[in-house]
Residue, then its C-alpha position, 0 to 999 in steps of 0.5 A: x523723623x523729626x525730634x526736637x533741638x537742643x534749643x527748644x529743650x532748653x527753652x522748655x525747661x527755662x519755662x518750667x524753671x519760671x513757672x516753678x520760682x513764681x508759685x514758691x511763694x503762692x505755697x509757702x502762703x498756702x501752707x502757712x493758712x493751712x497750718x494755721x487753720x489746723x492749729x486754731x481748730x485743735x483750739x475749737x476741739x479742746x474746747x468743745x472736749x472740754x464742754x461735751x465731758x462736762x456735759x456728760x458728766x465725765x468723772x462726776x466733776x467739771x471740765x475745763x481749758x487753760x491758755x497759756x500764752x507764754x508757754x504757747x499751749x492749751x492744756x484740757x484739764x479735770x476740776x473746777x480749776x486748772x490749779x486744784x486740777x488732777x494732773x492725771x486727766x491733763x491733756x496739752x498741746x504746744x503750738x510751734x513758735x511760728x504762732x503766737x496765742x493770746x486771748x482776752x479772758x482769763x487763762x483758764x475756761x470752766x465748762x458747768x458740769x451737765x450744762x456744759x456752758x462756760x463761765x468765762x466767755x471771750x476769745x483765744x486767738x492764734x496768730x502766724x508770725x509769717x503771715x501775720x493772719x490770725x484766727x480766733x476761736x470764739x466762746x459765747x456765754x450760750x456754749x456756742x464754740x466758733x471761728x472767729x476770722 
């Protein structure tokens, strides 16, 4: 019976322990796109939340979006502004540091009641500061709400 010798094994692992360092980076890449991604579609749904309850009528009021690039969060809000807003209704997600918001609108998006179209139009863009990628989540005029890469 014949097995195999200390010096093979050796080999073997020395070939495993290479192949293992080389894709560390191919992962990190891999889960920094897919972090992001994730973050720029909780983006679209905030949106798109905000347009279909304006649609529905929800609460008998509008709907809408604020972005604030300096706390680095998107807040789902009730009212025809995110000032004169009811706070019960907020709904906020905070993206970690490692992202970046920005946009070039003003903060807050209204969506019309039962039209459901907005009436500031432009795009909220999500940056990764590791990668440097960004992915924008775009507003028409029409209500149409997409990826902008």
């Amino acid at each position: 019976m014949r097995g195999f010798t200390l010096i093979e094994l050796i080999i073997v692992l020395a070939i495993i322990a290479v192949l293992g360092a080389l894709s560390i980076p191919f992962i990190q890449s891999f889960q920094a796109t897919s972090s992001l991604q994730t973050n720029a579609d909780d983006i679209r749904q905030t949106f798109r939340r905000a347009q279909q309850l304006a649609v529905s009528g929800a609460h008998s009021d509008a709907w809408g979006v604020y972005v604030d690039v300096v706390g680095n969060s998107i807040t789902l809000f009730k009212g025809s502004s995110y000032a004169s807003r009811d706070t019960i209704f907020d709904l906020t997600t905070t993206f970690s540091d490692a992202f970046s918001l920005s946009n070039n609108f003003s903060d807050e998006v209204i969506f019309s009641q039962f039209s459901g179209t907005p009436q500031q139009f432009g795009t909220a863009t999500i940056t990764d500061s590791f990668t440097n990628s960004a992915v924008g989540v775009q507003l028409r005029t029409n209500g149409i709400i997409e990826f902008n890469q």
